[in-house]
N, C-alpha and C positions, 0 to 999 in steps of 0.2 A: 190595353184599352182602359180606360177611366173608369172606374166602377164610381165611388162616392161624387156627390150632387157636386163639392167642391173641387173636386179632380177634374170634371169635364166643366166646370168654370173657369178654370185653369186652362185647359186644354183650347176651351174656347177663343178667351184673352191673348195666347201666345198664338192660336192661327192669325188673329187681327194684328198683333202687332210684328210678328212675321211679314204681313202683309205692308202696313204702313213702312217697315224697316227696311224691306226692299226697293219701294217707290223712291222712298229719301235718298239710300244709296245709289239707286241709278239716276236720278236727280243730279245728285254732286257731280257725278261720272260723267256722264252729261256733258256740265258743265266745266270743267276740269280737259277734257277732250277738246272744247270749241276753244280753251286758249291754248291748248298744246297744238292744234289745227294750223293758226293763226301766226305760232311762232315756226313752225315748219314751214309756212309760205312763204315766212318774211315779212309781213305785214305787221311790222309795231304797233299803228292806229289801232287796229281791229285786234292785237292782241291785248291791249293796255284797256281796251273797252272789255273783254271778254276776261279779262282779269278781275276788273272792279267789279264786275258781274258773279264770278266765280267766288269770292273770298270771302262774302256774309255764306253764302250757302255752305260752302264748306264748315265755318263756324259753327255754323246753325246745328249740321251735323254732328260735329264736336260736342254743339251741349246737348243735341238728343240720345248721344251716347253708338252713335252708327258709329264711329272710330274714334280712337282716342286721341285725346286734347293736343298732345304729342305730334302724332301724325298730322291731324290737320294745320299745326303750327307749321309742320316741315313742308307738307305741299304748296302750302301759303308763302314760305320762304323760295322756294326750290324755283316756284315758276314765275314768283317775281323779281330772281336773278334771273330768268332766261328772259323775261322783257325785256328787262334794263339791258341787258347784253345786247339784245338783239338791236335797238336803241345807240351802243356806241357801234357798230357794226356799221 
């Protein structure tokens, strides 16, 4: 446990952002899901909407540091070859 005034300011700031860093990621997840959903059905329309939806937020994530730049570059890539796929299909 925190003994100094600074230590349990500390302690305090990572339960809060702990907290904030959970919402965001389940947030992306979220929305990551409702286009992987969409392309399971076969519904291009609604996966192509659920995409442009999904790709700031992932971003966003990106630069609040929830995953790295890397990753959400790949998911961004990943699931907009399964639109497009789904699309010549």
């Amino acid at each position: 446990m925190a003994n100094t005034p600074s230590a349990k300011k500390a302690a305090r700031k990572i339960e809060h952002r702990t907290t904030v860093n959970r919402s965001r990621r389940s947030r992306m997840r979220t929305f990551v899901r409702k286009v992987e959903e969409a392309i399971a059905a076969g519904n291009h329309a609604a996966a192509a909407e659920a995409l442009k939806a999904a790709e700031p937020v992932i971003v966003r994530a990106a630069q609040n540091g929830i995953i790295h730049r890397n990753t959400a570059a790949r998911k961004v890539s990943r699931l907009t070859h399964s639109v497009r796929a789904l699309a010549q299909a």
